[in-house]
N, C-alpha and C positions, 0 to 999 in steps of 0.2 A: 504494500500500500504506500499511498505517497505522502513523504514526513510531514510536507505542510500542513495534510486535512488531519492526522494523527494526530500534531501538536496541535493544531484547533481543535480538536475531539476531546482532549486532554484537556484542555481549559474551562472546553465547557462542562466539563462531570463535575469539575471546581463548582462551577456559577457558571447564571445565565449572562449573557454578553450580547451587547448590541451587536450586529452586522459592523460598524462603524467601527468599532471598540474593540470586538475581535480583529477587525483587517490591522488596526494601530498595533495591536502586541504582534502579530507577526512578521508586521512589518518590523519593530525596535529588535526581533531574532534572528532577523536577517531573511526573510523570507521574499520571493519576486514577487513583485505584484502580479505578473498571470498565474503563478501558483495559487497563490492568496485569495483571487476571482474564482480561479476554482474548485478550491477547496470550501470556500464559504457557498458560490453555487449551491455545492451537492450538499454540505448540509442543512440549508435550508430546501432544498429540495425530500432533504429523508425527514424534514420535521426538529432534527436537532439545534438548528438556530432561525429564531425567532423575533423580531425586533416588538414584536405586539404581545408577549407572553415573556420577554424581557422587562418592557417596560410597566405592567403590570405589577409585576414584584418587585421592580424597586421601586415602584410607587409606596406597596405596602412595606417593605422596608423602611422607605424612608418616614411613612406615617406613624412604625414602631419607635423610631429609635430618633430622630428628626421632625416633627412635625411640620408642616408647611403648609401653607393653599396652594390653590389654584395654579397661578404665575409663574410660583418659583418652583412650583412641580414642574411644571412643563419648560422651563429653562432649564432646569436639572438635567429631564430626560434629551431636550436638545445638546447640551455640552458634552451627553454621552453618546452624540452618534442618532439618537432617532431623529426621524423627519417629521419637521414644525406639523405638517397634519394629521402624522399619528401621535405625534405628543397630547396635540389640542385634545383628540376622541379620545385618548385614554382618559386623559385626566376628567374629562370631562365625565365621561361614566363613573369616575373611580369617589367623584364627592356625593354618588349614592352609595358607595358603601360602608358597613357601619366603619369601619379601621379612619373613614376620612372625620365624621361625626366625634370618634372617641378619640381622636388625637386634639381636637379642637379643645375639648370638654379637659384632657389631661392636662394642655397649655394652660386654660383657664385657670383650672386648679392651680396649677404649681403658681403663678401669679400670685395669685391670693395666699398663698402658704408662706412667698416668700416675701409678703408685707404688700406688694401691690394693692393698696385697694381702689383708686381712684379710675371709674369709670375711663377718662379721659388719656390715663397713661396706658389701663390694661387695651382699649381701642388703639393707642398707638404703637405698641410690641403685636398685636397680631396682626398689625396691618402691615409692618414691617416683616413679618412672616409669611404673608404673601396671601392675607385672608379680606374678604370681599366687605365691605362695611355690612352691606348685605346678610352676609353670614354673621360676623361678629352683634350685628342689631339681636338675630336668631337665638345665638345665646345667650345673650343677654336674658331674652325674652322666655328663655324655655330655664335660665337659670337661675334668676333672679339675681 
């Protein structure tokens, strides 16, 4: 078999990897870029690299361990390699799921634990986190 798609194969049992993200580490190994075309080809041809099942999980990643909104999710997912219009529809799906809901609600909290309590500053750290006035009105309203 040929080393390039092996070492890609290899990376990805690691972790999921953008199309993008993966061509960049093979390329810093030294690999040619027609190799690299076609070793990334075939695995997204067999289902092994995915840029919309990549960017998915590090959505919820980053919602576990990083919270964010909207924005700086999908700038996130751009600086790794996904394309501005599947960033937009992931993310876009991803603030129906609860992981996007509970990450907002665990910001809030930690706010308020670590002495925040003025309306005004806790609206300005999640706006800076990349959350919609919109939303942050929501919790307000659903938190008291």
């Amino acid at each position: 078999m040929d080393r390039c798609y092996l070492r890609a194969l290899k990376l990805l049992s690691r972790a999921e990897h953008s199309r993008k993200g993966l061509e960049q580490k093979l390329t810093l190994r030294g690999f040619q870029p027609e190799e690299i075309c076609k070793a990334l080809d075939r695995l997204e041809e067999e289902g092994a690299l995915d840029d919309r099942r990549f960017a998915e999980q590090w959505i919820r990643s980053r919602l576990r361990k990083h919270p964010e909104g909207k924005r700086l999710l999908e700038l996130g997912l751009e600086k790794r390699g996904v394309d501005e219009q599947l960033s937009r529809e992931v993310v876009k799906r991803s603030v129906s799921w609860p992981e996007y809901g509970e990450a907002l609600k665990r910001l809030y909290v930690g706010l308020l634990s670590s002495g925040i309590q003025e309306p005004r500053e806790i609206t300005s750290f999640l706006r800076k986190k990349g959350y919609s006035s919109y939303e942050i009105r929501g919790l307000f309203e659903e938190l008291g």
